[in-house]
FILO-59526 format. One record per atom (N, C-alpha, C): y, z, x. Coordinates in steps of 0.02 Angstrom, whole numbers, padded with zeros to 5 digits, always signed. Layout:
YZX/...
! end
This chain:
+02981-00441+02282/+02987-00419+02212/+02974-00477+02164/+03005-00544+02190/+02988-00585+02129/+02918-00622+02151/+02879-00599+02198/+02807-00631+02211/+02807-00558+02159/+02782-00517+02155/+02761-00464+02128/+02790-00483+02048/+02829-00510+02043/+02832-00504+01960/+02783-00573+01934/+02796-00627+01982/+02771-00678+01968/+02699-00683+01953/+02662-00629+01994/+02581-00620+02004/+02576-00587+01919/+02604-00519+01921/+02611-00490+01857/+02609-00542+01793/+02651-00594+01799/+02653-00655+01748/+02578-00699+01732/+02558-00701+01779/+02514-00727+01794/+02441-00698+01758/+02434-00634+01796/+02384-00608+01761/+02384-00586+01684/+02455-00569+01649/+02452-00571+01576/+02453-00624+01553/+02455-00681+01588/+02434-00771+01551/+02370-00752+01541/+02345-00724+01610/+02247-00732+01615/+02240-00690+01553/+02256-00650+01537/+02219-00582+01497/+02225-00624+01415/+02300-00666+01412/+02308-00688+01361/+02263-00749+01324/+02251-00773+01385/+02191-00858+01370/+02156-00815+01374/+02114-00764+01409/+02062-00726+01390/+02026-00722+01305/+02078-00678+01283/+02059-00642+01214/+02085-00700+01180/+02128-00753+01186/+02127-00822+01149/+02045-00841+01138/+02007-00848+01207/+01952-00884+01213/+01917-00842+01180/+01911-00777+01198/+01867-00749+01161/+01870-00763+01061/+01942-00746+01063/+01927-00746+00970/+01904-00837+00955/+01879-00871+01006/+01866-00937+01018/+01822-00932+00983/+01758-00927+01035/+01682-00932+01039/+01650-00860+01021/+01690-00819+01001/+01655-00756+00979/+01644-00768+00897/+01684-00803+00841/+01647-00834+00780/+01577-00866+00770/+01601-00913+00819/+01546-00971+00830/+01489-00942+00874/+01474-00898+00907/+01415-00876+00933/+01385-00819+00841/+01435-00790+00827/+01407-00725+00760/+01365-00769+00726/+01382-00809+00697/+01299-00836+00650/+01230-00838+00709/+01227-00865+00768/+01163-00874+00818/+01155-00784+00829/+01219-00743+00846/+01182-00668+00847/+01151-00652+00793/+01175-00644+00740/+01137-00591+00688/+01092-00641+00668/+01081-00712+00683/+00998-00740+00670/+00978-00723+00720/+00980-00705+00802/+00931-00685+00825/+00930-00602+00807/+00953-00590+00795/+00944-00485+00782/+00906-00489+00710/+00893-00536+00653/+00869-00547+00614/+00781-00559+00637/+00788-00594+00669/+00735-00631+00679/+00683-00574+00741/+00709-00532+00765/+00710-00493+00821/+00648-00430+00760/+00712-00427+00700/+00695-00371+00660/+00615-00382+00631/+00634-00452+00606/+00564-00487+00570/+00511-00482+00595/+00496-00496+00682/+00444-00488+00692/+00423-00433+00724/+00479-00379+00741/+00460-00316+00755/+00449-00275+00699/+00465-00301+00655/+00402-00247+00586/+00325-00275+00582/+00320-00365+00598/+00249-00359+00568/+00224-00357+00654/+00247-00327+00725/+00219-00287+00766/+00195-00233+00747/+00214-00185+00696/+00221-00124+00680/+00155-00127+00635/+00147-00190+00582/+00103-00191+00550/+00041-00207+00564/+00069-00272+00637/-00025-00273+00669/-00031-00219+00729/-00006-00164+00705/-00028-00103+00754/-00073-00081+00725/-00096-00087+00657/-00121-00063+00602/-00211-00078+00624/-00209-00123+00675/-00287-00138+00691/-00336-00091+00688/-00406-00087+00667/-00446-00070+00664/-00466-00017+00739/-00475+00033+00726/-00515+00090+00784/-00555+00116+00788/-00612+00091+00814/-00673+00115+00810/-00666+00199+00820/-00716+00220+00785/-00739+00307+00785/-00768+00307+00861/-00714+00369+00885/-00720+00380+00949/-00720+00462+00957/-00759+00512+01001/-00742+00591+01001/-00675+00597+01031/-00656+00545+01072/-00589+00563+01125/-00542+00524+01105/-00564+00476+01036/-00508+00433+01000/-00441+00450+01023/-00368+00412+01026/-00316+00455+01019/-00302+00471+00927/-00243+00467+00905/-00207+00490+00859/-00231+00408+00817/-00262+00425+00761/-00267+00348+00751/-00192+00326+00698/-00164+00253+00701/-00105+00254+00672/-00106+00231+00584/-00160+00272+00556/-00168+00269+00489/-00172+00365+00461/-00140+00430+00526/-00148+00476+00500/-00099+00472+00450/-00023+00440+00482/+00037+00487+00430/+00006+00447+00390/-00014+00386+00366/-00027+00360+00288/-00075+00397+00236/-00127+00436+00294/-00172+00464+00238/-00135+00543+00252/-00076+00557+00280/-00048+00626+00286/+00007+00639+00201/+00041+00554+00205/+00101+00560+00158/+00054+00541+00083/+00005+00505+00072/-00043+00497+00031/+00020+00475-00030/+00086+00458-00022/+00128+00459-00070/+00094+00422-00147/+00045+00376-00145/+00038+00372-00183/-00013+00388-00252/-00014+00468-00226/-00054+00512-00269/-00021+00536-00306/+00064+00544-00310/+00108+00568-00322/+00108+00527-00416/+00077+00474-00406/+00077+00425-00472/+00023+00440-00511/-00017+00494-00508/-00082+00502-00546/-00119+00443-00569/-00126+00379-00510/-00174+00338-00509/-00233+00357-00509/-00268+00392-00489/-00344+00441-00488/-00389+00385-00452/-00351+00394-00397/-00398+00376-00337/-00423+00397-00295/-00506+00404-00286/-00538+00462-00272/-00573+00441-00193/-00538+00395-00171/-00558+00363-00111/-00647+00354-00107/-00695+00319-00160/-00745+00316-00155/-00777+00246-00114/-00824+00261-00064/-00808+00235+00003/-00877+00189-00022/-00931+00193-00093/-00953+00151-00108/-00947+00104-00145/-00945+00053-00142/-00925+00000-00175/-00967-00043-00211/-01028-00052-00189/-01076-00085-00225/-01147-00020-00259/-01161-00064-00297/-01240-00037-00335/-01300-00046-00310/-01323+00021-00301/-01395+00012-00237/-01452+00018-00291/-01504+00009-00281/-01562+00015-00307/-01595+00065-00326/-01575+00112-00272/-01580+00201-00305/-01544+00235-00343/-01487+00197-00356/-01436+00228-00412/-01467+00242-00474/-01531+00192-00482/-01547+00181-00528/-01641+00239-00548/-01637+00272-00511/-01698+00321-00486/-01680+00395-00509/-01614+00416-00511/-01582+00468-00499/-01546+00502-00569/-01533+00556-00598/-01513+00551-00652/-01429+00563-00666/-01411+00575-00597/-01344+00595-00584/-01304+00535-00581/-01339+00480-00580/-01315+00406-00550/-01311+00368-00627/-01342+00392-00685/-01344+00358-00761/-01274+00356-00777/-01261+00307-00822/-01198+00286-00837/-01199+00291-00912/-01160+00325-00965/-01152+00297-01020/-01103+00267-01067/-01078+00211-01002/-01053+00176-01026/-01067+00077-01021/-01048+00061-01063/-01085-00032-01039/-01033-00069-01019/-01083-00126-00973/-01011-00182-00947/-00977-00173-00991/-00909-00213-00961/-00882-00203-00899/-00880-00132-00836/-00859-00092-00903/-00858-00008-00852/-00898+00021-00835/-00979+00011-00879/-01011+00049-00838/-01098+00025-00840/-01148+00055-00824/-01218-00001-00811/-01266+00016-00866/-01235+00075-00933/-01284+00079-00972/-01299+00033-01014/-01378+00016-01016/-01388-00037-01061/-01414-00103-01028/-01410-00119-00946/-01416-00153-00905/-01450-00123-00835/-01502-00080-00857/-01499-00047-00790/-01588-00085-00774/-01627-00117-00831/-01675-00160-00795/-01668-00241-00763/-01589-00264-00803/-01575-00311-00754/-01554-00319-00680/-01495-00234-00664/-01495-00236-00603/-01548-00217-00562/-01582-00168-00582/-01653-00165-00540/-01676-00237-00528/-01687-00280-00556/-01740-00353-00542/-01657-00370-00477/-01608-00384-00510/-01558-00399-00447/-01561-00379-00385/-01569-00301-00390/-01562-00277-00324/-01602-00291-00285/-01672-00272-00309/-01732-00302-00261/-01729-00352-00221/-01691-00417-00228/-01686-00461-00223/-01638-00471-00171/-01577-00437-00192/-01513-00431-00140/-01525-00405-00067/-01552-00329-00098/-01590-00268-00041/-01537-00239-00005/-01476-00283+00018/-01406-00249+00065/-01365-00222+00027/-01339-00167+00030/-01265-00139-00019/-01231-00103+00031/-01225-00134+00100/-01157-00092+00145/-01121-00145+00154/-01067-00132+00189/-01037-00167+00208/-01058-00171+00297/-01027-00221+00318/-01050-00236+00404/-01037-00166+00432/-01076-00161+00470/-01060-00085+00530/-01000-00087+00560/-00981-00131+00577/-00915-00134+00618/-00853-00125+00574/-00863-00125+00517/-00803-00114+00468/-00817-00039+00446/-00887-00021+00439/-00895+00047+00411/-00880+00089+00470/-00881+00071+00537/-00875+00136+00585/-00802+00135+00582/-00748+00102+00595/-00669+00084+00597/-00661+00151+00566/-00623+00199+00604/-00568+00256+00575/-00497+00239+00539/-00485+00185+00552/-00416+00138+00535/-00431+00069+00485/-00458+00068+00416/-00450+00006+00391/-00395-00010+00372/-00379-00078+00398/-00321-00110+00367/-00338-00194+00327/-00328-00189+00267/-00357-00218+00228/-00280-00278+00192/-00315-00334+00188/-00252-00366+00151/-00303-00395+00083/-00282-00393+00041/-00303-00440-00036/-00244-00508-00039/-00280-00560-00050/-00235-00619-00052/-00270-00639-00146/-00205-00653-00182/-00211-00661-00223/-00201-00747-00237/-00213-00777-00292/-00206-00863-00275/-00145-00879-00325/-00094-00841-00311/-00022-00851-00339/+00026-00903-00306/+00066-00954-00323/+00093-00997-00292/+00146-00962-00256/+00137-00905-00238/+00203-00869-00194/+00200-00860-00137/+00132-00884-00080/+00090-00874-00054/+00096-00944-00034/+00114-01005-00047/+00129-01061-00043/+00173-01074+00006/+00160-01110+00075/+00229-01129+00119/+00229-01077+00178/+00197-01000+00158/+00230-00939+00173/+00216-00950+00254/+00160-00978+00298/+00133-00981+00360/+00115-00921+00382/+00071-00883+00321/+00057-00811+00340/-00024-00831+00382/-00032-00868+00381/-00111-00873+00398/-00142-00838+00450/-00110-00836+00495/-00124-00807+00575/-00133-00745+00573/-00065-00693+00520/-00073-00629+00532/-00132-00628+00467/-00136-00661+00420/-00192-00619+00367/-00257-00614+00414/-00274-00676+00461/-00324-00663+00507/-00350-00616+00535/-00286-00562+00572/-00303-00517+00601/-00318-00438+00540/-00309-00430+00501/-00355-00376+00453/-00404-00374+00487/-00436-00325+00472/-00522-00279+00483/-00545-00320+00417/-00489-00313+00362/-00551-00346+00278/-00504-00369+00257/-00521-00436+00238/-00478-00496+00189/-00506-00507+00133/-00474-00482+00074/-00529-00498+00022/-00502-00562-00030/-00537-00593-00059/-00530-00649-00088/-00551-00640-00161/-00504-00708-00193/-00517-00690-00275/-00571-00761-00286/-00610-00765-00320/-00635-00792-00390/-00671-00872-00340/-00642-00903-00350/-00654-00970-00325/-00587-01003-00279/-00561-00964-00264/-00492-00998-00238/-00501-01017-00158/-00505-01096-00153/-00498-01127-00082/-00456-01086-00032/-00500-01115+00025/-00478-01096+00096/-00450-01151+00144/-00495-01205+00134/-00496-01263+00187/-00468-01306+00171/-00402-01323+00198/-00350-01356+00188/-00279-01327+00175/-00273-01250+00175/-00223-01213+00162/-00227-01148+00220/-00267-01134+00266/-00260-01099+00313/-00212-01083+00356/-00158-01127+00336/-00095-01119+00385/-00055-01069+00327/-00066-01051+00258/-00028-01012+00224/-00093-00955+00211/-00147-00958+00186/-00178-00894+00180/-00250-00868+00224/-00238-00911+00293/-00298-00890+00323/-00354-00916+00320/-00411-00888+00375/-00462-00918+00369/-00539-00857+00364/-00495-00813+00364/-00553-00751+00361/-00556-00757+00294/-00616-00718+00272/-00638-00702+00229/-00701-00659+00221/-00672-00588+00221/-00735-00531+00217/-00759-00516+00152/-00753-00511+00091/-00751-00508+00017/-00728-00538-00016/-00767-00569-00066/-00742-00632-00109/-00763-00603-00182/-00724-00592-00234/-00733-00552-00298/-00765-00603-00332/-00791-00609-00364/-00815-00674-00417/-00862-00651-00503/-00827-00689-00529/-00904-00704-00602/-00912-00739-00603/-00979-00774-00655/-01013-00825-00645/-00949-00889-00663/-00901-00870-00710/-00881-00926-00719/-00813-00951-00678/-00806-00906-00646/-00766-00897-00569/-00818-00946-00511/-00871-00930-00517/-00925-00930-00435/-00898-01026-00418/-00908-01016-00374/-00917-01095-00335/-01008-01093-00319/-01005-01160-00339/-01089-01204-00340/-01102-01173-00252/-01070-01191-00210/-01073-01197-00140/-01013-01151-00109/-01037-01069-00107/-00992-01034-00070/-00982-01029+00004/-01034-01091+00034/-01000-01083+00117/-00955-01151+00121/-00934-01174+00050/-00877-01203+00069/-00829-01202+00107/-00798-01133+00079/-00741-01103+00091/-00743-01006+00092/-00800-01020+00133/-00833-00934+00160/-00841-00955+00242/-00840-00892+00264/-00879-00891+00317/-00944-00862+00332/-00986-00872+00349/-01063-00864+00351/-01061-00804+00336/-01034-00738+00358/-01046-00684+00349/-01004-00647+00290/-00982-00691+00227/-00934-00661+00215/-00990-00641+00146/-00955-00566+00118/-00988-00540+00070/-00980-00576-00014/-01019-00594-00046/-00995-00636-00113/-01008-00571-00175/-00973-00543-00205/-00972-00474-00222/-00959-00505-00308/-01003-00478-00346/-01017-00500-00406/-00959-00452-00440/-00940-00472-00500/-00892-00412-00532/-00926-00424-00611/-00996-00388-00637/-01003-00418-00706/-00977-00373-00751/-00945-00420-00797/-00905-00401-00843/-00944-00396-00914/-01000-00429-00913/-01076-00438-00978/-01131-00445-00939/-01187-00442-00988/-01254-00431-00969/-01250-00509-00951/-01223-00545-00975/-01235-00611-00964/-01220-00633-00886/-01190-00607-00869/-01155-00620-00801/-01232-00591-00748/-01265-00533-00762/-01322-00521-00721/-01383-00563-00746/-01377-00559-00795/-01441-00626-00808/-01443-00698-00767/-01371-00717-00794/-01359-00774-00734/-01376-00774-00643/-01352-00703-00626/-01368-00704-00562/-01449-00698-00543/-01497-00646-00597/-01556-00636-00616/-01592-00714-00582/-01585-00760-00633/-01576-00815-00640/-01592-00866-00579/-01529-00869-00532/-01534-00892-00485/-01567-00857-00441/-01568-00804-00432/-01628-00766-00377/-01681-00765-00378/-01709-00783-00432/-01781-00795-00455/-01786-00841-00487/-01745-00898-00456/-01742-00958-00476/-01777-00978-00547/-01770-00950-00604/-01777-00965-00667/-01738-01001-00726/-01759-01025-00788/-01720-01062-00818/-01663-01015-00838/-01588-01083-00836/-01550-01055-00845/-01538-01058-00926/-01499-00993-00931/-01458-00981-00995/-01394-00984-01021/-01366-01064-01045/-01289-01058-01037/-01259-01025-01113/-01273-00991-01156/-01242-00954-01211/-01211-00918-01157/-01146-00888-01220/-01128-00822-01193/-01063-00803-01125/-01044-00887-01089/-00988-00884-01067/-00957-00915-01090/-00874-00914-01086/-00839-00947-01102/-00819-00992-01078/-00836-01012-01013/-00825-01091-00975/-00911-01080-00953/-00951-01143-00940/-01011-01145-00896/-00997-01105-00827/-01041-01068-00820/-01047-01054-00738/-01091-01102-00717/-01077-01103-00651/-01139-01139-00598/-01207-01126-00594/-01252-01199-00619/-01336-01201-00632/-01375-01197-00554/-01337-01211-00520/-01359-01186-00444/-01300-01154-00393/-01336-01116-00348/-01288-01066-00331/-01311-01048-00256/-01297-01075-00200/-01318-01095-00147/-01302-01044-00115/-01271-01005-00124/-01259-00928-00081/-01324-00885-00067/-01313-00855+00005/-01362-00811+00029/-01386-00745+00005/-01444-00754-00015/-01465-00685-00065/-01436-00612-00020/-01448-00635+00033/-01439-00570+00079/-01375-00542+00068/-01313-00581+00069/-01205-00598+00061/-01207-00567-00012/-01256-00549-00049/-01214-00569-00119/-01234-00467-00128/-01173-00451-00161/-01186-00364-00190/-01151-00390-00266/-01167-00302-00293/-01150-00312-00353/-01088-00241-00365/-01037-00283-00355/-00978-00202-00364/-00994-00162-00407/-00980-00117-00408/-00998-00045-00419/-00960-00054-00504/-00969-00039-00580/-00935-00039-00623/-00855+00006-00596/-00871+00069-00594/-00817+00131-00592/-00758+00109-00585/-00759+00057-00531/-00719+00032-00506/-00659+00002-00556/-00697-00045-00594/-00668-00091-00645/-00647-00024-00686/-00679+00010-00734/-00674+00076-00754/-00612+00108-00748/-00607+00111-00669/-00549+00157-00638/-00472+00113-00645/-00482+00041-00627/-00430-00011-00666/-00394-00008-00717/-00452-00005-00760/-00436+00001-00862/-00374+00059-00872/-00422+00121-00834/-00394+00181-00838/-00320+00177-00813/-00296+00150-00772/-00254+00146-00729/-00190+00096-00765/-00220+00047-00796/-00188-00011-00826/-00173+00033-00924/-00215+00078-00923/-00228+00112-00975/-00254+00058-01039/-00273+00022-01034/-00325-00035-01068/-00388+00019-01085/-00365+00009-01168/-00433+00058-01209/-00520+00033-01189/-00552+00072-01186/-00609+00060-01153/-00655+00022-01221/-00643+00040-01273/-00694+00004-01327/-00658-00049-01362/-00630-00090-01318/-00621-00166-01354/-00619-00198-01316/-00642-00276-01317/-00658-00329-01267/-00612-00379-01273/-00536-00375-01290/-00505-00432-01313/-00459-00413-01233/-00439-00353-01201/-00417-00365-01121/-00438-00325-01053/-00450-00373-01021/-00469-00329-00945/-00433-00360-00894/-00437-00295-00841/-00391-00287-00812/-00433-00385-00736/-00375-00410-00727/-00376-00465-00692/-00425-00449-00624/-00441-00502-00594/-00489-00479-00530/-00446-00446-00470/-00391-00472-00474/-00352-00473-00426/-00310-00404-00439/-00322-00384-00470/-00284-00321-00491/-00368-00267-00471/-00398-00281-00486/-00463-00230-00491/-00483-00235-00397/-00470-00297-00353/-00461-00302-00296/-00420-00249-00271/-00373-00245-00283/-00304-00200-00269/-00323-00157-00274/-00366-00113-00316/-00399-00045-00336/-00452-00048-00304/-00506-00083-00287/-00535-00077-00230/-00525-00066-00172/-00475-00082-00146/-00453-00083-00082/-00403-00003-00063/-00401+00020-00126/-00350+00065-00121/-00383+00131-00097/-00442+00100-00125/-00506+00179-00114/-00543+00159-00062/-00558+00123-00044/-00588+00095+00022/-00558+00080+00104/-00475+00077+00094/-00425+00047+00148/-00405+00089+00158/-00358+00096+00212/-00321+00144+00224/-00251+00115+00243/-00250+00049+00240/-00202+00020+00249/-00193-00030+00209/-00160-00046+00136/-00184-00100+00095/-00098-00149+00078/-00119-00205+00111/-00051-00248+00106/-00074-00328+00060/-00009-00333+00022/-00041-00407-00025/-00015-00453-00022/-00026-00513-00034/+00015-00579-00062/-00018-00631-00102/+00021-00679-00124/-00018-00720-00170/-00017-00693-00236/+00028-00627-00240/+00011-00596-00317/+00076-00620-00361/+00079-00636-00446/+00156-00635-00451/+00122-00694-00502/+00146-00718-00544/+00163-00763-00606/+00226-00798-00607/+00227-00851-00595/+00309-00889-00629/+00340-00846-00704/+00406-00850-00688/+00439-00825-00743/+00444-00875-00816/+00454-00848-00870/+00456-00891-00930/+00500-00956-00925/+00509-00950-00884/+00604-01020-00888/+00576-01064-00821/+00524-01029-00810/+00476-01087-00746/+00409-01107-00776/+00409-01146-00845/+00341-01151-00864/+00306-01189-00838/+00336-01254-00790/+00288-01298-00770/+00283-01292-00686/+00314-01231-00665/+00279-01217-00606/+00213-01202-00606/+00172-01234-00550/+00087-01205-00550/+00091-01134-00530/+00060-01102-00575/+00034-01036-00541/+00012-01003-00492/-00054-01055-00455/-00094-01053-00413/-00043-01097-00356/-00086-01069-00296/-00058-01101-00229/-00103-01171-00227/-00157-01191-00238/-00212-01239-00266/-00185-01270-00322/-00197-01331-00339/-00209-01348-00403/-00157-01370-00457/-00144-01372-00516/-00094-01374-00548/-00090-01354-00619/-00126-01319-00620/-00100-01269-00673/-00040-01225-00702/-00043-01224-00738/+00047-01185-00761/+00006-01109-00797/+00076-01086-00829/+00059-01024-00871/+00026-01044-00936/+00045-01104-00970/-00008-01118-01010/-00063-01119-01026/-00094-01116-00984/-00178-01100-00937/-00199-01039-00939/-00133-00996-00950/-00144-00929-00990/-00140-00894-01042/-00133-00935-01080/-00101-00913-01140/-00141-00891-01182/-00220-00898-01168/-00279-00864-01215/-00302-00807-01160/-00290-00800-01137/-00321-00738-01064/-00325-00678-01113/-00358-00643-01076/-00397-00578-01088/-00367-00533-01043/-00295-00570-01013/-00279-00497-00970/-00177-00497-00988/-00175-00428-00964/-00093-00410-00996/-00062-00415-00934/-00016-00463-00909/-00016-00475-00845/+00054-00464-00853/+00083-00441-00910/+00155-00406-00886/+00145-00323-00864/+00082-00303-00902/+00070-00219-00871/+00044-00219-00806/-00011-00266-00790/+00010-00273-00703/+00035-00279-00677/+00084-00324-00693/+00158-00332-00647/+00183-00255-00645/+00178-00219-00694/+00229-00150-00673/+00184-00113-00629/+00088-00112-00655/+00091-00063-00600/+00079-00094-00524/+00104-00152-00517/+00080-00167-00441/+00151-00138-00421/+00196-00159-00471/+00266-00125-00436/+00294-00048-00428/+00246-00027-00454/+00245+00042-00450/+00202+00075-00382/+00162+00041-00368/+00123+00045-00333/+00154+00047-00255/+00207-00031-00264/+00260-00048-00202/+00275-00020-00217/+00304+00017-00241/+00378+00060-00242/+00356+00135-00210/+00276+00159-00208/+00261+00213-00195/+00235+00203-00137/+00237+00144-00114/+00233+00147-00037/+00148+00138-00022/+00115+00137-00109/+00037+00112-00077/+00019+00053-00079/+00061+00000-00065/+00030-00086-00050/+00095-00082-00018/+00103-00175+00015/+00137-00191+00059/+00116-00293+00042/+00210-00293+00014/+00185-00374+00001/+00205-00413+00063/+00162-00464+00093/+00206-00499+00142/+00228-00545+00138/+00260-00554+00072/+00315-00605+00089/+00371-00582+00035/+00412-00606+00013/+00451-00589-00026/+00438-00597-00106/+00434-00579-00149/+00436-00595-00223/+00461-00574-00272/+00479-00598-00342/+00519-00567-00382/+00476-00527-00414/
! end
């Protein structure tokens, strides 16, 4: 009996140093759990997001994983009036046809300019995009904007994997690839945007996609394609007197597009004092063209951060904006409207 009580003693010591030890090392392990269940979470969403890969058009395809997005379409629900138009650039026969006349002028639309783009197009001759992007039943598309938010982020690897990476204005690649990548399928530009030398920071095949906003902007390109004297009236910074890009790479976006922006940003169509930013008119491209459209790099320092740089490049502040031609607090709402309706996807965090 007293071996039997003694054992009994014994094992409620054990049970007692037990749950001692435990309320031990069960604190001190909780911060390492919920960082790894954190960290577990983190990269099992952007699994979810590079599921999003490109699928070629197949008769025995399975289920491709861009139906529910074009099933929930949630963001039609916002009367953005996006008509999913799958052309993007200006062909040469647009200009043959009477259904194809525009009457409206840069920015929104080609009346008034329709013998400069003819001499352009000839010249260009390509207005698709690569086959391998046009057959894809699944585009998944990212726009990287050149916002300092985008800075640090080590997104580089996944912006890589997109079907289409599109790019703004003149904003470097080489030397920052560990935060925004090294692809580059579409690069938006005007003349006073363009880089002298776009296989700087291109890749050989990447498309250099004109956005003219004045006649001046096609004259310039005119210009260099037929290597003629240049004309610097008429911009507000010099564009580039040589322009080393491949006639074949270069299209000329479609006006509507920009058009469909204005509309959207609700920016009156007959005054030239604001338009809607590239990077915003990117975002609207992609919206009608993608089927999967995720961003970063977008975003402005707040007023009480004036001497943060804007850009992930460079060092510029908001001061640098302070004569702009664009209302970049009404973009801010509708990109956030946009997140909020579930039709973009930022990858990283921002205010």
């Amino acid at each position: 009996m007293a071996d039997a009580q003694h054992g009994h003693e014994i094992r409620w010591e054990y049970v007692k140093m037990s749950q001692k030890t435990t309320k031990t090392w069960f604190p001190r392990l909780l911060p390492g759990l919920l960082l790894f269940i954190t960290v577990v979470a983190y990269y099992g969403s952007y699994t979810i997001l590079q599921s999003y890969g490109g699928i070629s058009k197949s008769p025995n395809s399975s289920k491709s994983p861009c139906d529910s997005w074009l099933t929930q379409k949630r963001w039609e629900s916002l009367n953005f009036d996006f008509n999913r138009q799958t052309q993007l650039f200006l062909q040469l026969s647009d200009f043959f046809w009477r259904e194809h006349l525009s009457g409206l002028p840069l920015p929104y639309g080609t009346n008034g300019s329709e013998v400069l783009l003819q001499k352009v197009l000839a010249i260009t001759a390509n207005y698709e995009l690569p086959v391998h992007i046009q057959n894809l039943e699944c585009r998944t598309c990212v726009v990287i904007g050149n916002g300092f938010a985008i800075r640090n982020s080590s997104l580089g690897n996944i912006i890589n994997k997109y079907n289409m990476v599109i790019r703004l204005n003149d904003a470097p690649v080489k030397g920052y690839e560990r935060d925004v990548g090294s692809k580059t399928t579409l690069r938006l530009f005007y003349p006073e945007s363009a880089s002298p030398n776009p296989e700087l920071h291109n890749e050989p095949d990447t498309l250099m996609v004109l956005v003219p906003f004045k006649q001046q902007d096609l004259r310039w390109l005119k210009e260099i394609l037929y290597n003629e004297k240049r004309v610097r009236k008429g911009f507000w910074k010099p564009p580039p007197q040589v322009f080393s890009g491949d006639a074949s790479k270069i299209r000329v976006l479609d006006p509507h597009f920009l058009h469909k922006t204005a509309r959207l940003l609700k920016i009156p169509l007959n005054q030239e004092l604001v338009h809607p930013t590239t990077g915003m008119l990117a975002v609207f491209v992609a919206l009608n063209y993608c089927d999967v459209v995720h961003v970063a790099g977008f975003g402005y320092p707040g007023s009480k951060s004036p001497r943060q740089p804007i850009h992930y490049y460079g060092y510029d502040t908001m001061k640098n904006m302070k004569n702009s031609y664009h209302d970049l607090s009404n973009e801010a709402e509708a990109l956030k409207r946009l997140e909020d309706s579930g039709a973009i996807f930022y990858l990283h965090p921002h205010s």
